[in-house]
N, C-alpha and C positions, 0 to 999 in steps of 0.2 A: 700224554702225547696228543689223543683228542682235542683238548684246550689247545695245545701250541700250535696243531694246523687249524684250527676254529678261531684264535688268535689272529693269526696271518691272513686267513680268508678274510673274516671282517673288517682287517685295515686295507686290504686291498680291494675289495668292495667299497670300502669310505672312500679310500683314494680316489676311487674311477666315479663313484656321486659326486665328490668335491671337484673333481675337474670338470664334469658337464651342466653343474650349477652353475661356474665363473664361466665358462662358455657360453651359454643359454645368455650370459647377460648382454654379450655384445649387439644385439639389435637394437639395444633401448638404447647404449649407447648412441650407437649409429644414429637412433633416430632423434637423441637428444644432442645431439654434435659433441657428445660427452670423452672428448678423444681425453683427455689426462684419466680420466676414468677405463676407458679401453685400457691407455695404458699400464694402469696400474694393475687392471685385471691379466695382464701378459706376465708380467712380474712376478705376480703371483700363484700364477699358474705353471711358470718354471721351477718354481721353489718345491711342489708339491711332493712331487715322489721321493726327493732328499729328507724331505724332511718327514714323510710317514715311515720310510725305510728305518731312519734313525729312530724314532718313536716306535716301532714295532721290535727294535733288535731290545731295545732298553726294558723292552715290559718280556719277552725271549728271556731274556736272563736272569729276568727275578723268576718268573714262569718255573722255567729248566733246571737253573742252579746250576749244577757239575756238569748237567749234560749236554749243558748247550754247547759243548765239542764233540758231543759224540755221534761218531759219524752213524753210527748204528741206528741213533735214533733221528740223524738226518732223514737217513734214508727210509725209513719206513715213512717220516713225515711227507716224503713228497710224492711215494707211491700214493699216501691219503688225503694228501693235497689234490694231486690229480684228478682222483676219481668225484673228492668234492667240486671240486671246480669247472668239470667236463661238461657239467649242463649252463653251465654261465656265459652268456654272451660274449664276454670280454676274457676270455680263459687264454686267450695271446697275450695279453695285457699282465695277468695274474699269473701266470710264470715268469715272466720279469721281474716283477714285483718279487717273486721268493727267492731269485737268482742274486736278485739284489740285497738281501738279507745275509744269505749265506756266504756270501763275498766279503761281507764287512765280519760276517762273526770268523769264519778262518782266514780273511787277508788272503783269499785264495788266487794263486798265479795260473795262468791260460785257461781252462774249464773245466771242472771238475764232475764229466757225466751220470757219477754215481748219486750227487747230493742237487747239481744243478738240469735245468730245465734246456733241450740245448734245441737252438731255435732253429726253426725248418725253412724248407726251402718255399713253399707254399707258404705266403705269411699269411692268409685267412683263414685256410681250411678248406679254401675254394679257389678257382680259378676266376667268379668271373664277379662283379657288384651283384649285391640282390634288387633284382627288378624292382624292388619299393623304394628304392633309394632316387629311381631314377624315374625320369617322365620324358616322353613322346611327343611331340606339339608336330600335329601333321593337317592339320584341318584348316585350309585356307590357304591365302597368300602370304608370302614372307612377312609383311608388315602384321596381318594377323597374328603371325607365330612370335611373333618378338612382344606385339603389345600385350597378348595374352598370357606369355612367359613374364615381362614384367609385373601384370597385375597377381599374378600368384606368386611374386615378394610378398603379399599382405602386411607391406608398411602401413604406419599407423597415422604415418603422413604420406601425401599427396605428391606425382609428379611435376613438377613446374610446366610441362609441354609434352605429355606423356607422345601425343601424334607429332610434334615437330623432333621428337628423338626419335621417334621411329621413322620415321623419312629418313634422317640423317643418318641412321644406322644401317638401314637397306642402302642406301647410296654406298657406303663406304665398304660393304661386302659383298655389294655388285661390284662394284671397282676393281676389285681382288680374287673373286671366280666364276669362273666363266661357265658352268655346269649350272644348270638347273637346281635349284636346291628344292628338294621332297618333303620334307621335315628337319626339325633340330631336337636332338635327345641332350637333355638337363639334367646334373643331380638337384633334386629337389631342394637340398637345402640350402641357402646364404652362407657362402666363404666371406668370410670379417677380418679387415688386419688394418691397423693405424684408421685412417680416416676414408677407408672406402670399404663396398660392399662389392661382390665379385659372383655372377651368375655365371658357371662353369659346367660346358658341356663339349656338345661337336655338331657340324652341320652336315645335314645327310644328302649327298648326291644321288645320283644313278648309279654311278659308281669306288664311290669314295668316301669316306667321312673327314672332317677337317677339324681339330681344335679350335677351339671357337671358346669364348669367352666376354661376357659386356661388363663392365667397370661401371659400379655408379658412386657420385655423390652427394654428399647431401648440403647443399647451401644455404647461404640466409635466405633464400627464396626456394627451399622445398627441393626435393632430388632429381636429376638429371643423370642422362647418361655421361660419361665424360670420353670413354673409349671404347674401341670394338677392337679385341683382340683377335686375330685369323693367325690358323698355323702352329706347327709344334714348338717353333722358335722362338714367338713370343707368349705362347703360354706356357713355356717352360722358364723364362726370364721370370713371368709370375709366380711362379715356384722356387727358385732361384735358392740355392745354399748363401746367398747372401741378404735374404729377408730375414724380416720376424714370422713366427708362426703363423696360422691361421688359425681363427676364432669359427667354431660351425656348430650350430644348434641341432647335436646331429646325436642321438642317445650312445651310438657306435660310428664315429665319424672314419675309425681307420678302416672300417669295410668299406669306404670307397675308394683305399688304395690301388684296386686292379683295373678299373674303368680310369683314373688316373694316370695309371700307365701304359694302358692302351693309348691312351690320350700322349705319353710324352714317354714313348717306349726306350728315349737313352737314358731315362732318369731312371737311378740305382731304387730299391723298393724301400730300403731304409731311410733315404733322400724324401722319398712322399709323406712314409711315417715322421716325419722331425717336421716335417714344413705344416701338416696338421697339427703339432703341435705334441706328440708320442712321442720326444725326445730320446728318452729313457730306451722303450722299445726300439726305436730306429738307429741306439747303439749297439746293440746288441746283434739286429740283423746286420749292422755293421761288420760286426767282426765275423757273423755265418758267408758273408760275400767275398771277404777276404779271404776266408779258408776256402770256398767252392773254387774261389781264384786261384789257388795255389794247388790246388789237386789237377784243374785244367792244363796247366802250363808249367813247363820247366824253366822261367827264365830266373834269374836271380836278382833279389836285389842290391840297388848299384847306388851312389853317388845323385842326387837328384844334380840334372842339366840348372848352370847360374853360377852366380858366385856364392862363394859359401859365407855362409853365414857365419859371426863371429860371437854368438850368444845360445846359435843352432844350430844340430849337426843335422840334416835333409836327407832322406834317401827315399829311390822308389824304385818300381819295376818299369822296365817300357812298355809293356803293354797291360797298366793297369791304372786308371786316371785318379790316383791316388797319390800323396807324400805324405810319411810319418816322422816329423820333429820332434828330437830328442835334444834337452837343455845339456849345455857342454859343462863339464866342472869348475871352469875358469873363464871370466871373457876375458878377451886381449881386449888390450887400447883400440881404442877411446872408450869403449864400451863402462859404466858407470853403475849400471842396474846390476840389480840385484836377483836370485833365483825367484824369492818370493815376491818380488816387485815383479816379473815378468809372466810369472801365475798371474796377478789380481792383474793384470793389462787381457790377458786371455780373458779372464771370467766376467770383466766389464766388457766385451766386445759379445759375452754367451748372451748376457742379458740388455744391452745399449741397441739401439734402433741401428742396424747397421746399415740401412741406406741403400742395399743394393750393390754395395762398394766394400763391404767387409767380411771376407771369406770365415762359414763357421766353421770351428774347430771340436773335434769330437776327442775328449781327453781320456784317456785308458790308463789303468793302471794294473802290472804286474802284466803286462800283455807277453804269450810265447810266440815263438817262430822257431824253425830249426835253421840250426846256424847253417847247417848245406846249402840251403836260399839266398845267403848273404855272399855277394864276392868278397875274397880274402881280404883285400885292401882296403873294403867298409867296415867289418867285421873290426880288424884289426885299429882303425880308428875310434869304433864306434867304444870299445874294449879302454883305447888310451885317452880319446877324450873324453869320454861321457862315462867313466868306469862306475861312480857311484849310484849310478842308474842302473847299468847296463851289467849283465853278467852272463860267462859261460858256463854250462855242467853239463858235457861230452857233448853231444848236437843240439842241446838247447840255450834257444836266448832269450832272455826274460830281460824287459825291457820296464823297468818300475814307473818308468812316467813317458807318456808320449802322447802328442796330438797328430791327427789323421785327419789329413784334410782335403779338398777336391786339387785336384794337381792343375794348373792352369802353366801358360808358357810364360816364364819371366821376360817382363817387357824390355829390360836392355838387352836380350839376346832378339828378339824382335825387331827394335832401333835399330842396331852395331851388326848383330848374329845371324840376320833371318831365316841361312842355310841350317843353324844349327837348331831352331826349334823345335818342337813338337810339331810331325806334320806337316803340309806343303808349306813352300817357301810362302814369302809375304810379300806381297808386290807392295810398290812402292809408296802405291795409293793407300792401302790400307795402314800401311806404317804411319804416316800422315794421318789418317784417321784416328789412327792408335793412341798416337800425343795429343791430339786435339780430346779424347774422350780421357787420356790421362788425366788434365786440365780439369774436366768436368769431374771426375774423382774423387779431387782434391777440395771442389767448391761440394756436392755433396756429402762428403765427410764433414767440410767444416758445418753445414748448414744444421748437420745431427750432433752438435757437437764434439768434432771428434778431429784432433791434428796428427798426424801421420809423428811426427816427430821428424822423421828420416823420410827425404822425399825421392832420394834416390830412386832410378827406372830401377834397378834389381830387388827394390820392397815390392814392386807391383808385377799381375799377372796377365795377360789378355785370356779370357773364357774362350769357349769353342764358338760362344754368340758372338764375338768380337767385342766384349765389353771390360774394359781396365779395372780391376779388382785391387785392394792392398792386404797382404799377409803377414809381414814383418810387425808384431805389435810389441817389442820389446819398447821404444822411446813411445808408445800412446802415450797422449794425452788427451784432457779437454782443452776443447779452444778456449776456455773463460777462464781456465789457470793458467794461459800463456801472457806473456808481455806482449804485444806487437809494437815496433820501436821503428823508428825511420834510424840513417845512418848518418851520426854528426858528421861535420867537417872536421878532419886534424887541422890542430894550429898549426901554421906557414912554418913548413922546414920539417915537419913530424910526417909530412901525405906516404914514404917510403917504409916507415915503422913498422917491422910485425906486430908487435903487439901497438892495441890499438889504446889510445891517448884516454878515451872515456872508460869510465864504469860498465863490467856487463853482471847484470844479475842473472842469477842459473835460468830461469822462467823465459829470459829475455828470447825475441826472437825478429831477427831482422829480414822482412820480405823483398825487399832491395838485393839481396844476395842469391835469393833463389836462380835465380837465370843465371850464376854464375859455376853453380857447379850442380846443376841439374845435367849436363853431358849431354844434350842434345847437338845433335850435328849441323849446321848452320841451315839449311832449308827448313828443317823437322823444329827448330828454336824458334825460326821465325813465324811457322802457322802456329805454335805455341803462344807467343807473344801477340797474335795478332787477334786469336779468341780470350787468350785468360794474361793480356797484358796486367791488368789489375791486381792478378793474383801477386804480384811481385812489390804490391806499396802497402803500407800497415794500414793506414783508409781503407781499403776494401774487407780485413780483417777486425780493425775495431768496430766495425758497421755492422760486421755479421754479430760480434760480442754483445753487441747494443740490442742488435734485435731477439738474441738468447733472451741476456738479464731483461726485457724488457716480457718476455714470458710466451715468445712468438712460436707458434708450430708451424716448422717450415718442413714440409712433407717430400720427398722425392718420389715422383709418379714411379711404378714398374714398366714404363710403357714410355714408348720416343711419342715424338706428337705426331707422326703418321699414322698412329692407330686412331687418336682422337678425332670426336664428332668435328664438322667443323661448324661454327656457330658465327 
């Protein structure tokens, strides 16, 4: 028994070295504009826990033999886990890591506190960052705090205008508040993700502190600032369940989760651990959120608000900004795909650049709830359509596969519904806003290569920031496996013909059509048409293919251009 938890300590010791080695690298990237390189370092760095998990269960069983089911000798291993692991910095980290082990050797359903690790509500140990994480810049005028915060980046290249960025940057946060600023507190180290570097702190009033964050990059002429992030709103965009990780040269990066959410206090704690890049851990506090959720409140869950899906059954609570999808046993028509065709569309969107515009999805398996939670008439659905998933035994529901995702309001009920959303109505203006940022969605996705399939308003969500999201990933695909096809002419006498006189190959895809059953209401169509008319001719689609195959990195900023310097 010794060996088995000396076993597991040391793979989970490897695990947390190997990921702050591929971490540690992204400066150089950065500094070498090494972005395919970043990227493959993200890659790689999602793979990791899967794949130690697996390699630590396999050497477990030759290890154990017969015992490796016995719960007997689970259980003493993790009272000796524990106390090995109690002086380890990362001992958060390394209870997940054994949860995750034990999970795969009994296939265990909801959580089993005898053999697993169950995670707290305190995810440090501590309430508050440790002060070495974090730095103070108070000495001087604003433009000294910011120049002097830059130059302890210690890049290994030069500013292009280190003083005409910092002009630019004190203008644009004078612009924005109007209080005196005393100081700004930093964590010390570089947040890295695609092709920018990210200095994240807050700016200290007389009476207030504000989130604050400076965005830089790196050009063919040396680094610059490129934005000045002010406010919880848009550093919380930067955080976004729709980015990639973040990359921090940081030995324990997730102890700066609580200065994080001081910083963006709606963001869930499991939300900051995933966006660091803790994936693994931030499912786990995942599911500790959901159960604190359901001790707080008696409501049940219901039917998620939209139309229902025909591939997915949706349900949530109302006051819990969450929905868990569950795959139906049959899709009806039209529907074409397959269960495991709409897995590997999920797990391309876990690991693909999502753009800002691609809700992540946290996949659970054998997850419980007690059925009393569920209204009758979900339960009862959930039982007839999704049965080979889903099961009852007296008040429990075990639910073998489902994704958990952030709940956003469906945009056709927004368009058509706006009484019926989440949360106050939608004036009319923002509706209009809403389509016009649909639009921009659609060309973000395409630019990461990514085509919705189904462009329907009821695939897509608007966020609390006001930003159009897409969630329906059953028709993904990539933009460079599509057709983009213009629409022939019928020969004279055929124009009234349903079916249509040409060839279509499955791939094939006609943007001439989109505006016709996209269900916009003729006002909301036409500010559509009048920002993203293009989107509707295959030219504007094989131009973005072109610049794919052509090997182009087309990045989408986290940030509107009212944060940007202006230059």
């Amino acid at each position: 028994m010794p060996a088995a938890v000396a076993l597991i300590s040391e793979a989970s010791l490897a695990l947390n070295e190997t990921f702050s080695v591929i971490t540690s690298r992204a400066q150089q990237r950065f500094e070498d504009q090494d972005w395919r390189g970043q990227r493959a370092d993200s890659l790689e760095r999602l793979d990791l826990h899967t794949s130690a998990v697996r390699q630590a269960e396999q050497e477990l069983r030759g290890l154990l033999a017969a015992d490796v089911t016995n719960r007997d000798v689970w259980r003493s291993m993790k009272t000796e886990y524990a106390a090995a692991m109690d002086h380890e910095r990362s001992k958060i980290l390394s209870f997940t890591f054994f949860n995750s082990i034990t999970r795969r050797v009994f296939d265990t359903s909801g959580i089993d506190p005898e053999i697993e690790f169950i995670a707290q509500r305190v995810v440090t140990g501590g309430s508050t960052t440790p002060v070495a994480h974090l730095h103070t810049y108070d000495e001087g005028n604003l433009a000294d705090l910011i120049k002097t915060m830059l130059v302890d980046c210690e890049f290994a290249i030069g500013f292009r205008d280190v003083d005409g960025d910092v002009d630019r940057a004190v203008e644009l946060i004078e612009r924005r508040v109007s209080h005196e600023i005393r100081g700004i507190e930093m964590i010390r180290s570089v947040h890295f993700r695609e092709q920018a570097a990210y200095r994240v702190g807050r700016l200290i009033t007389g009476s207030e502190s504000i989130p604050f964050v400076v965005a830089l990059r790196n050009t063919p002429r040396d680094i610059m600032i490129d934005a000045v992030l002010i406010g919880e709103s848009a550093v919380s965009i930067l955080f976004s369940f729709t980015r990639s990780h973040f990359h921090i040269d940081h030995e324990a990066g997730y102890e700066l989760v609580p200065f994080l959410q001081e910083l963006m206090p709606r963001k869930r704690p499991s939300e900051l651990f995933t966006a660091l890049g803790y994936h693994k851990h931030g499912k786990t506090l995942l599911y500790r959120e959901i159960l604190d959720h359901l001790e707080l409140t008696s409501h049940r869950f219901t039917t998620a608000p939209g139309t229902p899906g025909l591939v997915m059954l949706v349900f949530a609570m109302p006051d819990m900004d969450l929905v868990f999808k569950v795959l139906r046993d049959r899709f009806k028509p039209p529907k074409r795909t397959t269960r495991r065709e709409v897995k590997a569309t999920y797990e391309l969107v876990f690991k693909h650049d999502r753009a800002g515009r691609l809700i992540d999805a946290q996949e659970f398996e054998h997850l419980q709830l007690f059925g009393r939670r569920f209204e009758p008439e979900l339960l009862e659905e959930l039982l007839a359509e999704c049965g080979s998933t889903t099961s009852l035994d007296g008040d429990l529901v075990t639910l073998e596969h489902v994704y958990i995702e952030r709940r956003v309001t469906p945009l056709n009920l927004v368009v058509h519904h706006p009484d019926a959303a989440y949360g106050p109505d939608v004036p009319a203006a923002d509706r209009t806003a809403a389509v016009v940022d649909y639009g921009q969605a659609i060309r973000d996705m395409a630019v990461a290569n990514v085509f919705p399939g189904d462009l329907l308003l009821k695939n897509f969500g608007l966020t609390r920031h006001g930003r159009v999201v897409f969630y329906d990933y059953d028709e993904l695909v990539r933009v460079t496996e599509c057709v983009f096809r213009s629409l022939p002419e019928s020969p004279p006498g055929h124009e009234m013909d349903e079916t249509p006189m040409w060839g279509v190959g499955p791939h094939d895809i006609f943007p001439e059509e989109f505006g016709s059953f996209l269900g916009l209401p003729p006002g909301l169509r036409d500010a559509f048409i009048e920002h993203h008319g293009d989107l509707l001719t295959q030219r504007w689609w094989r131009g973005i293919q072109k610049r794919i195959a052509e090997g182009e990195l087309i990045e989408i900023p986290p940030y509107s251009d009212e944060f940007r310097v202006d230059r």
